[in-house]
N, C-alpha and C positions, 0 to 999 in steps of 0.2 A: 436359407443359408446365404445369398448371393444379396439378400438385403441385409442382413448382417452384417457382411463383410463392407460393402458399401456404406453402412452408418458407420464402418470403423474408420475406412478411409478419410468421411466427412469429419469426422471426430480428431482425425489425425493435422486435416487442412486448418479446421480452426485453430487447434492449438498451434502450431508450428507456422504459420501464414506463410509468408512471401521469403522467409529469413532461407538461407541457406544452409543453416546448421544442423538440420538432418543429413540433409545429402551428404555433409561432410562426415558426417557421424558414421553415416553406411560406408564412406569412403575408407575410415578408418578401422568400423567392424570388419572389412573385407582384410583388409591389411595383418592387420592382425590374425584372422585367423589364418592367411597366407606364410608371414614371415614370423610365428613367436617365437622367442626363444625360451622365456621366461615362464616361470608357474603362473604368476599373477597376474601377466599378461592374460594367458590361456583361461583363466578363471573369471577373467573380466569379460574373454570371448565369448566365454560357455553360456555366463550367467546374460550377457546382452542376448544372444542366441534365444535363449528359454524364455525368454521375457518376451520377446517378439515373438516368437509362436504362438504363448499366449494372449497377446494382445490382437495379433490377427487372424486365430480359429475361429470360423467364423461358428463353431461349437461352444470353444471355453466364451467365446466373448459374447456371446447370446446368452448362456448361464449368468456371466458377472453382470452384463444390462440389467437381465432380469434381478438383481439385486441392489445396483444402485439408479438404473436409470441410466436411456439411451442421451438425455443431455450434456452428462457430466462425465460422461466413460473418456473424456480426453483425460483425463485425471491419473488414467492408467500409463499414459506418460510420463509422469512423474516416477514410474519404477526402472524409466530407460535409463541406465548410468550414461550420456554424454557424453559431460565434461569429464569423468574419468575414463572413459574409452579415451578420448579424443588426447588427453594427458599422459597415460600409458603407450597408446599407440607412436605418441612425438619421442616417448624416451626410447622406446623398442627400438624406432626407424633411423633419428637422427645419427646414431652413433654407425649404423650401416652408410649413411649418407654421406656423414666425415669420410671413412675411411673407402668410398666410392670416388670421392674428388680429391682423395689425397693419394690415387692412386693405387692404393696396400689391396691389391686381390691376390688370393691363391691361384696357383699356375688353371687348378680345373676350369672349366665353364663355368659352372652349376652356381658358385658365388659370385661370379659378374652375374649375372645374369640375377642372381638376390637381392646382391646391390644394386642394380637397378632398374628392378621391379620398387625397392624402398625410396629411391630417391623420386620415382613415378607418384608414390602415395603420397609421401613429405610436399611436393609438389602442387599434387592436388588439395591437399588440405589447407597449404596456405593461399592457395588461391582462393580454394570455396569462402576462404575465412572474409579477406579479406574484400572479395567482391560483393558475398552476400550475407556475411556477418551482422550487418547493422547499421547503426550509423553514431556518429560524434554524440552523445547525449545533450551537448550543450549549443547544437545548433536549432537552427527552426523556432527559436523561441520555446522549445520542452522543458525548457529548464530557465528558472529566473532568479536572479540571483534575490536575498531575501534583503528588505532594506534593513534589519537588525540585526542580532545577533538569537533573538528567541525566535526569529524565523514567526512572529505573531504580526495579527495586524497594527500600525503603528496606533490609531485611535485607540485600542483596544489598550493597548501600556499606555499612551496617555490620560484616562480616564483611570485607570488603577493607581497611577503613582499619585495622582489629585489625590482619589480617597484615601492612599496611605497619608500624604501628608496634611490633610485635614483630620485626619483620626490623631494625629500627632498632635497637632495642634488641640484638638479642643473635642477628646476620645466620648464618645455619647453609649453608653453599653458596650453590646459586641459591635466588632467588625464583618459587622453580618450587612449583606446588599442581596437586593430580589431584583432580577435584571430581565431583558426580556430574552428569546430565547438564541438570538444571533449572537451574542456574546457569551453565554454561559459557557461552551463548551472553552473558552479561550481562559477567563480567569484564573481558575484555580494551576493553570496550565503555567501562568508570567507570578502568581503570589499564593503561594498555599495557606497562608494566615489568614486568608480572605474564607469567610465563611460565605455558604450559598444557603437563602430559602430552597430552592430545589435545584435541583444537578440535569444531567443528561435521563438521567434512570428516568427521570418525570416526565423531560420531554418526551420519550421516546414510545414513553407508558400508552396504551391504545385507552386505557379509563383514567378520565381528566376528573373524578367524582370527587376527590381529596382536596386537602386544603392545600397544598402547594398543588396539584394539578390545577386546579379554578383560578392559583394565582397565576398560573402561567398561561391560563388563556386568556384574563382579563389583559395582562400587558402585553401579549405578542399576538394574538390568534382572537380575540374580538374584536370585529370591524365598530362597534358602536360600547366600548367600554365603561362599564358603571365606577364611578368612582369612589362612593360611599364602601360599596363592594371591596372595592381594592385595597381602601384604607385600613377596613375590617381585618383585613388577610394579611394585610402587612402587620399589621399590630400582632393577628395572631401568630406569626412565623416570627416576630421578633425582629422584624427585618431593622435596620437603621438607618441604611441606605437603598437607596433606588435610583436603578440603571435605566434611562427607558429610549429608545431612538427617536431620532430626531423627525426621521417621517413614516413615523409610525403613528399611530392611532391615539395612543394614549398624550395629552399636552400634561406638557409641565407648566403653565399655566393655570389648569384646571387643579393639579395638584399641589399645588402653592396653598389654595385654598382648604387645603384639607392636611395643613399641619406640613409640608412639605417646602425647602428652598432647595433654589438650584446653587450648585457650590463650583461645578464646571460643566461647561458645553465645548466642545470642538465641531461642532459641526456634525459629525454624525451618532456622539450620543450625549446624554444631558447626565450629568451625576448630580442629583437630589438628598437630601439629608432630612431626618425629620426635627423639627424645631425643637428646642429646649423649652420642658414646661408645658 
């Protein structure tokens, strides 16, 4: 039982870290069940209440381990309501707290002394919030601003508006390209007319045995690329165009010679076209 309880704690640490929004949570739980006046308030108590018992018996919480597993049981945090504690408990108190600093108490004790027990809580919570809330998200560099507006890599639109507007110019079949596999997941993302030899699904496939799997190892994942092979593949997948990086394995040089010109290079990818004829 007493290692139970301890793996829930640890389970408690990692999800919640260093943040101070539990402590404020419990600040709030307290409160509320202290000062409610409200049904839903009380319902918010009860149900936060029930949830924490369950989540730290160190009984019910050794059953639910045993079903999902002692790594992931932070998970069962997700059923603590928070931010609605934390919402309900501001609307319960603040209105005690106005009418505590605007002076309005009844002649007895018993409501000074509510009012400020609430302005105690209101207090605490915006400190907890504030001191250990979190931080700016746009400091520390966490956050960068995107240089576009597709929030994509710029090479990665540049090399696509090429092939839309050489497809404009002088269209060879589809607008089908076989890329290697550092760009794939971006295309379809910045032009959906853009047709792919293989997608993510392929990459991400553990059996490379198919024809778009083999194409995808020949241009991204073989250190010593065949290029006969590639042409093959390309031809069978239909491709028209080909993506391939700049310091990567595969030369555009090499594939010049095997039916292929370069139409754009920026530096970090080469767009190839296959020859007419």
């Amino acid at each position: 039982m007493t290692a139970t309880f301890y793996e829930v704690i640890e389970n408690q640490n990692g999800y919640f870290g260093e943040g101070w929004q539990y402590p404020v949570f419990a600040i709030a739980l307290a409160g509320l069940l202290i000062l409610w006046r409200r049904r839903d308030a009380a319902i918010a108590a009860l149900y936060s209440v029930i949830m924490l018992i369950i989540i730290y018996c160190p009984l019910t919480a050794g059953i639910l381990m045993g079903f999902m597993g002692e790594n992931v049981y932070w998970r069962m945090f997700w059923l603590v309501p928070i931010i609605p504690v934390l919402g309900v408990a501001m609307v319960e108190f603040i209105p005690m707290v106005i009418k505590a600093f605007c002076g309005i108490f009844k002649k007895d004790g018993s409501d000074r002394v509510i009012r400020t027990v609430a302005v105690v809580f209101v207090l605490a919570i915006y400190g907890g919030l504030l001191y250990g809330g979190g931080h700016f998200v746009y400091r520390d560099g966490n956050v960068t601003m995107a240089k576009n507006m597709e929030k994509l890599p710029p090479e990665v639109i540049d090399v696509i508006e090429a092939l839309n507007a050489d497809y404009e110019q002088a269209p060879v079949g589809e607008k089908k390209v076989a890329a290697v596999g550092t760009i794939v997941p971006f295309i379809r993302q910045y032009d959906s007319t853009v047709l792919l030899a293989y997608g993510r699904s392929t990459i991400q496939k553990e059996d490379k045995s198919g024809v778009r799997g083999k194409l995808y190892m020949q241009l991204t994942a073989t250190e010593h690329p065949g290029y006969k092979k590639i042409k093959k593949l390309l031809d069978r997948t239909d491709s028209t165009y080909l993506i391939i990086a700049d310091n990567g394995h595969v030369s555009a040089e090499r594939m010049g010679g095997f039916g292929y010109e370069t139409i754009y290079d920026n530096g970090a990818y080469t767009l190839m076209k296959v020859r007419k004829g």
